[in-house]
N, C-alpha and C positions, 0 to 999 in steps of 0.2 A: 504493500500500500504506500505509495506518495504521498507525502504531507509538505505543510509549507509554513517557513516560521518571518513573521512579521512585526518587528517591533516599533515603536518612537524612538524619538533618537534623545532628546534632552531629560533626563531622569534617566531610562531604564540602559543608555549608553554612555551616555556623557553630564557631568556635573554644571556646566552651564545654563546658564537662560539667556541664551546667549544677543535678543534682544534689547533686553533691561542690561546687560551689559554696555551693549555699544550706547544706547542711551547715557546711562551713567557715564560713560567717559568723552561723548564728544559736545553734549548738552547741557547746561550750568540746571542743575536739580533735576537731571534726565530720571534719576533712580526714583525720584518721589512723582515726576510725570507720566512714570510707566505704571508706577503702582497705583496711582488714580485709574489709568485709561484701562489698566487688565479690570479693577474692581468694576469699571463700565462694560468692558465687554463680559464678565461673565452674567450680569443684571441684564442684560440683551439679550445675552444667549440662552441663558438659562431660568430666565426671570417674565420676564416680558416676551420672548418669544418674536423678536423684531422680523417681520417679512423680509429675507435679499441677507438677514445679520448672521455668522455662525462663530461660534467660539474659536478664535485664535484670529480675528478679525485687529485686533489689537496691532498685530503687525502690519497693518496698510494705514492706521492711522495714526504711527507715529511717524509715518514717511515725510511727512511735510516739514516737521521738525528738523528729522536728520537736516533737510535739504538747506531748511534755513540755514544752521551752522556749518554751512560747506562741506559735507559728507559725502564724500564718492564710492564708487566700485572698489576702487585700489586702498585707500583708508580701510574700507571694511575688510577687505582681504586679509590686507595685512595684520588689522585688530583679530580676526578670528582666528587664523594663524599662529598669533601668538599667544592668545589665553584662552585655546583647548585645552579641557582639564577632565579627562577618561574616567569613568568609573573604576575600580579594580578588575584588573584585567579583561576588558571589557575586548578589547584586540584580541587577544587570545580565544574568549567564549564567542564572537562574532565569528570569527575564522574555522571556528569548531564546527559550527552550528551550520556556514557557508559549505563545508565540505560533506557534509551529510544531506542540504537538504535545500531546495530553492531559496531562497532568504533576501529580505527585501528591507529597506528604510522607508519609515514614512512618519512625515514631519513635518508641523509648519516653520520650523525653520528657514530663513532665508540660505539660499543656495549657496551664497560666499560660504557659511559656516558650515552647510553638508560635504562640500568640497573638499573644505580643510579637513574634515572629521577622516572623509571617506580617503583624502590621500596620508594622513596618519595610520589609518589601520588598515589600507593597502583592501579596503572592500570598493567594489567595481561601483561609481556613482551612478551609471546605468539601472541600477539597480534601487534607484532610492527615488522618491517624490519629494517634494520641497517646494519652498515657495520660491518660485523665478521671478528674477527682479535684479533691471539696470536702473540704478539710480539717476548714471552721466543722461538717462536719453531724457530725462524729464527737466525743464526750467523752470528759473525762481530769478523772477526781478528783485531789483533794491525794498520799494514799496512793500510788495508780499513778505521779502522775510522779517523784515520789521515788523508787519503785522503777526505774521505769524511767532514771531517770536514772545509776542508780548501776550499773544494767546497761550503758549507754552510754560510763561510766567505764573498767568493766572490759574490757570490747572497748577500750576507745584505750591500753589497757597489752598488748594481745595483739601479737604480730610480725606484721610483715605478711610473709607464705608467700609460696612461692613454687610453683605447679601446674606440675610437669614435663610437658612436650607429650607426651613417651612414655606415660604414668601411665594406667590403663585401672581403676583398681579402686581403694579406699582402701587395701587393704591394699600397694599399690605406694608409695603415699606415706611419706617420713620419720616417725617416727616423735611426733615433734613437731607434723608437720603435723595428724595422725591424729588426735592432742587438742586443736588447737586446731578441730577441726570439729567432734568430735566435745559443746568447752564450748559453739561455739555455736550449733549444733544444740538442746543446751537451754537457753539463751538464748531463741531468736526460736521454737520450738516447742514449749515444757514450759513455759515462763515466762511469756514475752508474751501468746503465743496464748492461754492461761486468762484473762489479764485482758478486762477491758470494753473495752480498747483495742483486743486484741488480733485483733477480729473486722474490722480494716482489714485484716487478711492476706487473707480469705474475702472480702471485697467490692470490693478497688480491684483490678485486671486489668494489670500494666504492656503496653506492645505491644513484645513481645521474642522472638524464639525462634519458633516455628512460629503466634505472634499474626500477626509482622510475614508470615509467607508467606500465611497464612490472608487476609491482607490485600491483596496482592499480587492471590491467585486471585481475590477479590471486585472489584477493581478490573478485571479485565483481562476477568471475564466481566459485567461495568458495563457497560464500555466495547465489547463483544461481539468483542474482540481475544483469538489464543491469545498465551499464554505466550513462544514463539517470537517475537514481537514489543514486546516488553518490552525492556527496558535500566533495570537496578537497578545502583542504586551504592549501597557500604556501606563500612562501615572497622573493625568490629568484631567480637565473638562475637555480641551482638543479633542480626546479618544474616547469621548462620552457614544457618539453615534459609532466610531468603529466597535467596540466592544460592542453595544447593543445587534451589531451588523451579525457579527460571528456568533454573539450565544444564542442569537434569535434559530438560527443555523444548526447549533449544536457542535460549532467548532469551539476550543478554548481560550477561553479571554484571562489574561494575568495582569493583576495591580503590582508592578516595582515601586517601592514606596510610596504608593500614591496617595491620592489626597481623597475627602468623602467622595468626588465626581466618578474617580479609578474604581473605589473599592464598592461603591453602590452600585457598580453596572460589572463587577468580574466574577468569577465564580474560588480565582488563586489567589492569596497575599502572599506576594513577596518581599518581605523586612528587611535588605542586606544593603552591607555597603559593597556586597563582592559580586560582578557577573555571569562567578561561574555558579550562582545558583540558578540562574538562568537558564544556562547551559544544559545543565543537568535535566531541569524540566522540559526542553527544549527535546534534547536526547531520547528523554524515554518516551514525549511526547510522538515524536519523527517515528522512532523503531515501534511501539507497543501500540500507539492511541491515548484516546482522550480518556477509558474510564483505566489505564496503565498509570495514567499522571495521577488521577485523582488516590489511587491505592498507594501510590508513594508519597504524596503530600499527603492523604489518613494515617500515614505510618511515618511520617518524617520523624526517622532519625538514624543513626548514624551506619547501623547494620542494615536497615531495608533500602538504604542509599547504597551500601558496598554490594548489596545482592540486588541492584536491580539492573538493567539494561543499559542503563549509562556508562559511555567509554571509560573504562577503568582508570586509564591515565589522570582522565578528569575529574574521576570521582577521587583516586590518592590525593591528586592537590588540593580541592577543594577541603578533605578531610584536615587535610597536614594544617590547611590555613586556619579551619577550627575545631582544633584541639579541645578547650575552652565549651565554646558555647555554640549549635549551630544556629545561623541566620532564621531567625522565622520565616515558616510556610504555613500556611494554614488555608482548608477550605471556606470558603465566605457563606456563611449562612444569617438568616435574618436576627438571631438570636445574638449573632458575635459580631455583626456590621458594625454597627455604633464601635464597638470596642477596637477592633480594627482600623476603623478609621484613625481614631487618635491617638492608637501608637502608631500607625503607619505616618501620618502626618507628621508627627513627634519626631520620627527617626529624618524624614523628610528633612525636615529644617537641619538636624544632624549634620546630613550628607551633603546637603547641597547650601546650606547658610539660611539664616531666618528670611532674608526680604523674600530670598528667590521661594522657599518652601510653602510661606504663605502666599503667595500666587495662586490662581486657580489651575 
C-alpha cells in the first residue's frame, strides 16, 4: 500500500515565524504590528467567517508595510537565509520520511523562506507549496509610504485582543474588541486597498485555510493516492481546513505542538522538541496504516517503539536522545482536548518563544 506524508513547514519543521520575523527587523514595532494583524486575521477567519478571508491571510497584509520600509526580494532572501533555525533534527526525519514515501511541504510561508529551508535540508522545492511573491514587481510612491506608514504606527498603539474560543459572531466579542476590528477593517480595506499599493491584497494568494486542503486534494490525486492515505501534520489555525480535509477522509491528521486550532481538529498530539518523533509516526504510519499508528501512540513507550515497524536506526536514536523522559504522544479525545491543548500550547511557547507560540 502507498501512502503519502505531508507536513507545515513552521512549527512541525522549523522554529521560525518566519513573517513576524522579517516584520520585527525591517519595520520600527513590526513584532507588535504583526501581532495585532495575526489576532485580526484569526477573528476573520475563524470568528466572523469573512467571504474571499482565510487564515494565514495575515501574510498579504502586511505586504504594504514591508514595501513602505524599502523591503525587496534580495533583503528577504538574504534575512531568511540567515535566521533559519530547524527543529531537532528535522533534516534528518525529513530525508527519512522523503526516502520511504512521497512527501511534500505545505505552507503559507512566503517562498524566499521555503527556498532557504528546502536548500538547507537538501529536500527538492518542487515539492512544496508556499506563498509566491515578488515584492521588486509591485510600486510604492513617496505619498503612499508615508501614508502607509503612519497607518503601520497606528496599529502598533492598538492592544493586542484576545479571540474567545467560544465567540461565534462579533457581536459576542468585548466590546473593545469590536472596535479594534472594526479601525482595522478600514485600515487594510477603505485605506490600503484604494491605494496603488493596495492591489497586492487582489494579486498575492497566501496558502492558508482551505488553499492548504485544496492543496493536499491536488497532491494526493498527483500522486493517484485517496485521502485515507495521507498523514498531515500541522500546528496551527493555517491547517485548521487541511486536517478537517484528511480526517473527514479517514487519512491521519497530527498536532506538532500545536495550539487549541491543531489539537481541536487532529486525532495525534505531538509534545516534542525532536523531529524524529515524527519520523517515527510517519514510518509506521507509511509501512502499517492508520489504525498501526494509532496502536503505537495507545502504547507509546519505549519497548512498543523498539518492537514496532519503525527503521530501527531511527528508533536507536531517537531512544538514545530520550533516555530521561519520552516526548508526549497521545490520542486526542474529547475528554483530554482541553488538557492537551495547554500543554501543547505551553511547550509551544517552549520551543518556539512566547510572541511566536501565542500566535494563532
Amino acid at each position: 500500500m502507498r501512502r503519502a506524508f505531508i507536513s507545515d513547514c513552521e512549527g512541525p519543521i522549523s522554529k521560525n515565524d518566519n513573517a513576524l520575523e522579517i516584520m520585527s527587523h525591517f519595520v520600527p514595532n513590526g513584532d507588535k504590528i504583526f501581532a495585532v494583524t495575526s489576532r485580526y486575521d484569526d477573528a476573520l477567519a475563524d470568528i466572523l467567517k469573512r467571504a474571499g478571508y482565510k487564515a494565514g491571510d495575515t501574510l498579504k497584509l502586511i505586504l504594504p508595510f514591508l514595501k513602505a520600509y524599502d523591503v525587496t526580494d534580495r533583503k528577504m532572501r538574504e534575512y531568511c537565509a540567515k535566521n533559519l533555525i530547524l527543529i531537532m533534527n528535522a533534516k534528518e526525519s525529513m530525508q527519512h520520511i522523503l526516502s520511504i514515501a512521497p512527501t511534500y511541504i505545505v505552507s503559507t510561508s512566503y517562498e524566499h523562506y521555503i527556498k532557504a529551508l528546502c536548500r538547507k535540508m537538501k529536500f527538492p522545492f518542487k515539492n512544496t507549496y508556499c506563498t509566491r511573491l515578488s515584492l521588486d514587481q509591485y510600486r510604492i510612491d513617496t505619498k503612499e509610504k508615508t501614508q502607509v506608514k503612519n497607518l503601520a504606527q497606528l496599529i502598533a498603539k492598538m492592544p493586542i485582543f484576545e479571540v474567545p474560543p467560544d465567540a461565534k459572531s462579533l457581536k459576542e466579542l468585548p466590546e473593545s474588541v469590536q472596535s479594534t476590528i472594526e479601525e482595522l477593517d478600514d485600515i487594510f480595506w477603505e485605506q490600503i486597498a484604494e491605494m496603488r499599493i493596495g492591489t497586492i491584497y487582489s494579486e498575492i494568494n497566501p496558502v492558508g485555510g482551505f488553499e492548504k486542503a485544496d492543496a493536499l486534494a491536488e497532491i494526493a490525486k498527483k500522486m493517484g493516492l485517496a485521502l485515507s492515505d495521507v498523514m498531515y501534520v500541522g500546528d496551527s489555525i493555517t491547517d485548521e481546513e487541511a486536517f478537517k480535509l484528511v480526517k473527514e477522509n479517514d487519512g491521519l491528521t497530527v498536532s506538532f505542538n500545536g495550539n487549541r486550532y491543531a489539537i481541536n481538529n487532529s486525532e495525534i498530539a505531538l509534545i516534542s522538541n525532536d523531529s524524529i518523533a515524527t519520523a517515527i509516526v510517519a514510518d509506521v504510519f507509511i509501512r502499517g496504516g492508520k489504525e498501526k499508528t494509532r496502536e503505537l501512540i495507545a502504547n507509546w513507550n519505549p519497548q512498543t517503539i523498539r518492537e514496532s515497524s519503525a527503521d530501527p536506526s531511527l528508533i536507536n536514536k531517537f531512544l538514545k536522545t530520550h533516555v530521561q523522559d519520552l516526548p508526549k504522544a497521545k490520542i486526542i479525545t474529547r475528554e483530554n482536548m482541553q488538557k492537551l491543548a495547554e500543554e501543547s500550547s505551553k511547550f509551544r511557547k517552549k520551543v518556539r518563544g512566547i510572541v511566536t507560540g501565542e500566535l494563532g
